[in-house]
C-alpha positions in Angstrom: 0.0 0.0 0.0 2.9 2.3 0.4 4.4 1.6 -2.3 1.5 2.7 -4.2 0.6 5.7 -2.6 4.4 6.3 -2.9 4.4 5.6 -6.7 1.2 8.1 -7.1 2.6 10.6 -5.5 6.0 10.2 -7.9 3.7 10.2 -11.2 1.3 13.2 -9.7 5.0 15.0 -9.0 6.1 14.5 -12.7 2.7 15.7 -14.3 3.2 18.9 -12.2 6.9 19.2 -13.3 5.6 18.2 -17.0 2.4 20.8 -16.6 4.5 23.9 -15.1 7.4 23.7 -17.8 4.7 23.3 -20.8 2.6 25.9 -20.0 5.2 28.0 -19.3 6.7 28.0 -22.1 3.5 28.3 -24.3 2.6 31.2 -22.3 6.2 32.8 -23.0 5.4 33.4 -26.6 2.5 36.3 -25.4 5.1 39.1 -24.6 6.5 42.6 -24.8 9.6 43.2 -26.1 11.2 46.4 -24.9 14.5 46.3 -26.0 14.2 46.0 -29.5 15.0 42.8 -31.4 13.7 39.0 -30.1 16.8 39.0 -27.6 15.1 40.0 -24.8 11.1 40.0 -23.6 8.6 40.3 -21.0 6.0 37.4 -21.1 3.4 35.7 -19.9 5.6 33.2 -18.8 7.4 33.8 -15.8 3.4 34.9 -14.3 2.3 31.2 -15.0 5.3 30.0 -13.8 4.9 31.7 -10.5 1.7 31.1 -10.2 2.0 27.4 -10.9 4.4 26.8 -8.4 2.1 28.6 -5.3 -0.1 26.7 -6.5 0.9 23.0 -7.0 3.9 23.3 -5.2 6.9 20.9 -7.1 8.6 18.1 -5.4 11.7 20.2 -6.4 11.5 24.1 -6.6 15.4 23.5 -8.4 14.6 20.8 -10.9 11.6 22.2 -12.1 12.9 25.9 -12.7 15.8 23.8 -14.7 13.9 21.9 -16.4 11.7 24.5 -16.7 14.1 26.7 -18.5 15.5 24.4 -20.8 12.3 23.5 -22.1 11.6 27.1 -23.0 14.8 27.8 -24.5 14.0 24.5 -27.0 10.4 25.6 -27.8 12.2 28.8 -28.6 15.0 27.5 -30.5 12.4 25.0 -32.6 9.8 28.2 -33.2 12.9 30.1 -34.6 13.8 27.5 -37.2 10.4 26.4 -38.0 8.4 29.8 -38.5 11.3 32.5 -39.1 14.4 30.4 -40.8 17.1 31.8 -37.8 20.4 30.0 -38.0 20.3 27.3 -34.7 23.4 28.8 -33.3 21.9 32.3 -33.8 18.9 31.4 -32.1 20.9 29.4 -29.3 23.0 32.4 -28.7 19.5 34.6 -28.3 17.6 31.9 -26.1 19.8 30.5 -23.7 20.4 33.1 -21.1 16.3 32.5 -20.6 17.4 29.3 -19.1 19.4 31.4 -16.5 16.1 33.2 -15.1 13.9 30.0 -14.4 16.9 28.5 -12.6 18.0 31.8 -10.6 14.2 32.4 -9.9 13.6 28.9 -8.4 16.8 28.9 -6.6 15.9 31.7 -4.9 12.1 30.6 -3.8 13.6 27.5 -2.8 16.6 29.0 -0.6 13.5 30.6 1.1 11.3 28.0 1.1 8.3 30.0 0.3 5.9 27.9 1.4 6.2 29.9 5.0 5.3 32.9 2.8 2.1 32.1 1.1 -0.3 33.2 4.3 2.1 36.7 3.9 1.1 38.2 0.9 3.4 41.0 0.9 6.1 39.5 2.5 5.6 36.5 -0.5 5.4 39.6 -3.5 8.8 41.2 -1.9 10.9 37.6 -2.3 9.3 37.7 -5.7 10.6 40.8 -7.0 13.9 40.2 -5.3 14.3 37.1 -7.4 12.8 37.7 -10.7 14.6 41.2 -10.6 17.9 38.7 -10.1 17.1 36.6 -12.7 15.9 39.0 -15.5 19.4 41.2 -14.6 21.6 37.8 -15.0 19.8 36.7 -18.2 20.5 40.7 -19.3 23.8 40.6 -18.6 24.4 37.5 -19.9 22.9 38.2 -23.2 24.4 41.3 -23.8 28.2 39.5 -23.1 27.7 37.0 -25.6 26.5 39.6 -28.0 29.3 41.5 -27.0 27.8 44.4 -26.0 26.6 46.3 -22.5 23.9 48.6 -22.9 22.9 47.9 -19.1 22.2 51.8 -18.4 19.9 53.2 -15.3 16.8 53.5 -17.3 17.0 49.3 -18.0 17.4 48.4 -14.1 14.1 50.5 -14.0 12.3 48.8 -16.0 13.6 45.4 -15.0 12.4 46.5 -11.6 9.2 48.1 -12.2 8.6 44.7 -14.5 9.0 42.7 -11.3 6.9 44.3 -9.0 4.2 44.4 -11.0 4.4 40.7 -12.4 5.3 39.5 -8.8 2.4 41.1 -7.2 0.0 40.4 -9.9 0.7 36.6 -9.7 0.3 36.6 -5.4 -2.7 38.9 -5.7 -4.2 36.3 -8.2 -3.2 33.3 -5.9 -4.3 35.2 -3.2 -7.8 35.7 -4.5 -8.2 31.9 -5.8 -7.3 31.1 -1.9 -9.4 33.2 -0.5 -12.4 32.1 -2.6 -11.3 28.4 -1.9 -11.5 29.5 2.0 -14.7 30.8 1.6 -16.1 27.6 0.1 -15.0 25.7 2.9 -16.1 28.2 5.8 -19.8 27.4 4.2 -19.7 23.8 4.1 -17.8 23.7 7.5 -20.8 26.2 9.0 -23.3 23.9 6.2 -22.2 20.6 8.2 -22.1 22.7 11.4 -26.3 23.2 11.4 -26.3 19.6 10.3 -24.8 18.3 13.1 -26.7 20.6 15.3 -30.0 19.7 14.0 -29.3 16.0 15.0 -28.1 17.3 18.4 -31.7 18.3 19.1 -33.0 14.6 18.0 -30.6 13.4 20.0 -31.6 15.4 22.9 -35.1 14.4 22.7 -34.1 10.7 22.0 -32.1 10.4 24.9 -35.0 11.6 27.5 -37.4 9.3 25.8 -34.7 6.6 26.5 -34.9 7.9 30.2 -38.3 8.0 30.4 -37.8 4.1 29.0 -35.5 3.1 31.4 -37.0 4.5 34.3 -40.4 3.1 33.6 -38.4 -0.9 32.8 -37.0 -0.6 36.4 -40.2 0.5 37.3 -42.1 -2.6 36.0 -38.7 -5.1 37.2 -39.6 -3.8 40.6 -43.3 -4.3 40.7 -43.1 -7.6 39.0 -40.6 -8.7 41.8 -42.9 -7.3 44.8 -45.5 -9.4 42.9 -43.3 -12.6 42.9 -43.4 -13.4 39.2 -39.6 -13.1 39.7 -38.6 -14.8 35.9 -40.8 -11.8 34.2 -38.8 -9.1 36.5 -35.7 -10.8 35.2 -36.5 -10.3 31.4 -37.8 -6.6 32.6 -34.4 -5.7 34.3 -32.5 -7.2 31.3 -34.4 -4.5 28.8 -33.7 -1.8 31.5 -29.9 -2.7 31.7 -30.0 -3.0 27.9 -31.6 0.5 27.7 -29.4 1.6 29.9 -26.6 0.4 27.6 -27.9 2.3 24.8 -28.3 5.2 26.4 -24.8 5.2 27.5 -23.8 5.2 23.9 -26.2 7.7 23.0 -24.4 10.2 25.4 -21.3 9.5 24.5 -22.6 10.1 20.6 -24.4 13.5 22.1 -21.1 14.8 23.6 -19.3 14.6 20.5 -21.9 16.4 18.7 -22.1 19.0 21.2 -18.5 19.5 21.1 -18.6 20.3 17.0 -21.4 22.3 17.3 -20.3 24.5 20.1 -16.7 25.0 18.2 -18.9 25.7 15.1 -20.8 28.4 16.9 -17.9 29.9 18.8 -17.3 31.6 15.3 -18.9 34.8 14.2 -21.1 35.7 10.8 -23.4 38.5 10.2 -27.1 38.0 10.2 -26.5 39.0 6.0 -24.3 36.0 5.8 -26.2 33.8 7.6 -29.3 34.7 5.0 -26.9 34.8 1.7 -25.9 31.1 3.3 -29.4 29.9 3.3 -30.5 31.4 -0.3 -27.5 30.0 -2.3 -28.3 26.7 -0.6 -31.9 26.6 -1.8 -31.3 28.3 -5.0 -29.3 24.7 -6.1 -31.8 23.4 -3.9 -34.4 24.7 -6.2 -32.4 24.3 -9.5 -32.1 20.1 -8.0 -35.9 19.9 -8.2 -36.0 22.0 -11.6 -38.1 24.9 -10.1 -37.5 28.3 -11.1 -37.5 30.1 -8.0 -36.7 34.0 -7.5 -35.7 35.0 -3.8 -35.9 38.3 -2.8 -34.1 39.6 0.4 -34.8 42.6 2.3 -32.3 42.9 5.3 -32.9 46.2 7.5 -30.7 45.5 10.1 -27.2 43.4 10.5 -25.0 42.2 13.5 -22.3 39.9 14.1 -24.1 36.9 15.8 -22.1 33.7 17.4 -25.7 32.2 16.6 -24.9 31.2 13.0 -25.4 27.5 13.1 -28.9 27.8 15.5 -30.4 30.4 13.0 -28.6 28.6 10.1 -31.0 25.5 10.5 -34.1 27.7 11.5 -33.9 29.6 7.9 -32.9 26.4 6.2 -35.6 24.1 7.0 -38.1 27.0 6.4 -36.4 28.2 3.7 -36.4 24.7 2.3 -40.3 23.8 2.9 -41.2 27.3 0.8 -39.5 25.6 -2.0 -40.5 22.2 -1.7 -44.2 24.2 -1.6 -43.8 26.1 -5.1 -45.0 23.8 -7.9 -43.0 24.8 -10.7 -41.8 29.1 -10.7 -42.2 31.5 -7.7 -40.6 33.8 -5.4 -39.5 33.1 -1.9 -38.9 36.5 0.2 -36.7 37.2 3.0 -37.3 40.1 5.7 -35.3 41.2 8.7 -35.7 43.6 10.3 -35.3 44.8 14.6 -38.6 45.9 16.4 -37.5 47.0 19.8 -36.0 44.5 21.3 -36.5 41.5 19.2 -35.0 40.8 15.6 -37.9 39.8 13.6 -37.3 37.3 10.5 -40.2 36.6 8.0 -40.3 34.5 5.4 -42.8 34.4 2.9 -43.3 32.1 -0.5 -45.5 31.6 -3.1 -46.3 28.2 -3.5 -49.5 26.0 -2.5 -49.8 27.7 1.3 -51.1 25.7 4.5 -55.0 24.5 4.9 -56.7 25.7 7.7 -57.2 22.5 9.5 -54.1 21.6 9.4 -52.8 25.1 10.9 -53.1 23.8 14.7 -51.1 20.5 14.1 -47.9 21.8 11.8 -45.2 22.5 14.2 -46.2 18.6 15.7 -43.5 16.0 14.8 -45.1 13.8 12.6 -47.0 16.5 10.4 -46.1 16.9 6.6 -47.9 17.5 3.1 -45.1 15.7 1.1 -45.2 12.6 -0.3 -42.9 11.0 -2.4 -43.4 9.0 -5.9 -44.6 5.8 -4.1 -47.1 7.9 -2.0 -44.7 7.4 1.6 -45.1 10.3 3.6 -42.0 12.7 4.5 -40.7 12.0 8.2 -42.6 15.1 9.2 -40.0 16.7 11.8 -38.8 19.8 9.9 -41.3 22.5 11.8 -41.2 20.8 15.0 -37.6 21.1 14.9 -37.8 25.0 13.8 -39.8 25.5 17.2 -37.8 23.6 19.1 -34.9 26.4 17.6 -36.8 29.0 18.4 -37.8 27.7 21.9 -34.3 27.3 22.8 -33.7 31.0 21.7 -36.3 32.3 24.0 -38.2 33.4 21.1 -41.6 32.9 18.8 -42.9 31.9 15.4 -45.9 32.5 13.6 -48.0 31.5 10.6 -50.0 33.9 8.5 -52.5 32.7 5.7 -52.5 35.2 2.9 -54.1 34.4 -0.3 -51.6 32.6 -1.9 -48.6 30.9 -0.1 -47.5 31.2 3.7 -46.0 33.6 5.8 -43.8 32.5 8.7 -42.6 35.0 11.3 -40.3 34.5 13.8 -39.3 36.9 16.7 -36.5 36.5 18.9 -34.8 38.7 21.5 -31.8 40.4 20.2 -29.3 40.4 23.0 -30.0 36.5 22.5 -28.6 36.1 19.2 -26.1 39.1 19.2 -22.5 39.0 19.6 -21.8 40.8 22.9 -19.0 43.2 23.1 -16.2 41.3 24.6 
């Protein structure tokens, strides 16, 4: 096994190695050249270069730069024969100083090892410049001593500098962006999983003082059987008892786990705007999954950090979620949230089928549900009942208004509860 895993990682290291030098020297042929002749030019090269390396990082910063270079230099040489009839030793003597950059320019990121730089942006762009100002001057030099001739006057180390700092920062800014948007994604399914694992909490919760309320009433009936002789029947009813007991046991340990996610989930902090933009771009592929053309509207008066995110995440969700279910084929969902005094009111409104009037004393029970799937099985019917057991546990209420067409659910809940306090 790791041999495999060790052979993988070899051939994944060699199609990076492969990738990095090809497209870097495909990309070389987009350039600026501002000294006049093919000699010497600013391309696109070195930027995908760079920006291959931060981000699939080489088994060998040295090898690949090498490599790297000479594989340019080639590609060169071959589009100088081919395309524009150049002697080979003219175009070797043009091209071969380029090789000096790559190597220079991945010696130096190696001698730094600048993987400790790419959380420092600015810190990461300064090593950048230092070294592609280094190489560009080498390969300059170079050049010009094989042509036998030094032109290497103040206005060319400007421009070799001011070329550096703006192709080294464009290339971290770039990886920087792509990071953060990659960090993003994973904040959202970490807070995603995070109201996941705290809606099954609250089963839990309510499994485990069912399982109390089972194992109290087994000893119950072990004890009354005893006191009434029938000793063998007390003896199967303090076996389910102990066996209860046992799963309870497991059930808590299973509980405390989930608690302990959940609570480092909510320790983070969101705004009540990302908590709502969370919920609507999960319903909108939600909604685009069931092939419903759903608008949502938001309408967002007021905005705080709150260390609530994951409670209030599953409240909106599930409701979110129902409105959609509830639209037949196109409609518009609307979000509202706005502070009324003390309370942060959130209302949430749809246009879909709405909620019959017998049925509006019995919808926040477990066990109540319109939706039925293909085979005519009912849905499992806990999604409101879990919404009030939210908003119960955040000292707050929920309503249901009948308009027209659709349903209207209003929640209110005291704002100290879900704000951030000062610390």
């Amino acid at each position: 096994m790791l041999s495999t895993n060790k052979v993988f990682i070899k051939n994944m290291d060699i199609i990076a190695l492969i990738l990095t030098a090809t497209l870097t020297a495909i990309t070389s042929e987009i350039k600026v050249i501002p000294f006049g002749g093919e000699a010497f030019r600013f391309g696109l090269g070195s930027i995908t270069f760079f920006l291959l390396i931060l981000i699939w990082p080489p088994a060998s910063l040295i090898r690949t730069g090498l490599i790297t270079g000479i594989l340019v230099v080639c590609f060169r040489i071959v589009e100088d024969i081919l395309l524009y009839d150049v002697l080979f030793s003219a175009s070797v003597r043009d091209h071969l100083p380029t090789c000096l950059y790559y190597f220079i320019f991945a010696l130096g990121l190696h001698i730094v090892k600048v993987e400790r730089y790419k959380t420092l942006p600015l810190v990461l762009g300064a090593w950048a410049v230092l070294f592609e100002f280094m190489g560009n001057s080498v390969e300059h030099l170079v050049r010009e001593w094989m042509l036998g001739q030094f032109t290497f006057d103040l206005m060319t180390w400007a421009l070799l500098g001011g070329v550096a700092v703006i192709r080294s920062y464009f290339v971290v800014g770039l990886y920087s962006s792509i990071t953060v948007s990659e960090q993003v994604k994973r904040v959202q399914e970490m807070v995603k999983v995070g109201s996941e694992l705290y809606s099954e909490t609250l089963y839990l919760q309510k499994s485990m003082n069912h399982i109390e309320q089972i194992t109290v009433a087994s000893h119950e009936l072990y004890r009354n059987l005893k006191m009434q002789g029938l000793y063998h029947l007390g003896v199967q009813a303090l076996s389910i008892a102990q066996e209860i007991h046992e799963v309870k046991k497991d059930s808590q340990r299973i509980l405390s786990g989930l608690t302990k996610i959940s609570e480092r989930n909510i320790k983070q902090t969101f705004h009540l705007s990302d908590v709502v933009k969370l919920v609507v771009s999960a319903n909108q592929k939600y909604s685009e999954l069931l092939k419903k053309d759903i608008t949502f509207h938001v309408d967002c008066s007021v905005d705080f950090e709150t260390n609530h995110h994951i409670p209030l995440l599953a409240l909106l969700n599930n409701l979110t979620a129902n409105s959609v279910e509830a639209i037949d084929d196109k409609g518009d969902v609307f979000f509202c949230i706005f502070e009324d005094h003390t309370k942060t009111i959130f209302v949430i409104k749809d246009s879909g089928k709405g909620i019959p009037q017998e049925d509006v004393s019995t919808i926040f029970e477990p066990g109540y549900t319109t939706k039925f799937n293909d085979k005519g099985a009912a849905a499992t019917g806990i999604g409101l009942s879990h919404v009030k057991e939210i908003v119960y546990r955040l000292e707050g209420q929920i309503q249901l208004e009948r308009p027209d067409k659709g349903a209207v659910f209003r929640i209110l809940i005291p704002t100290k509860n879900i704000r951030k306090r000062a610390e």
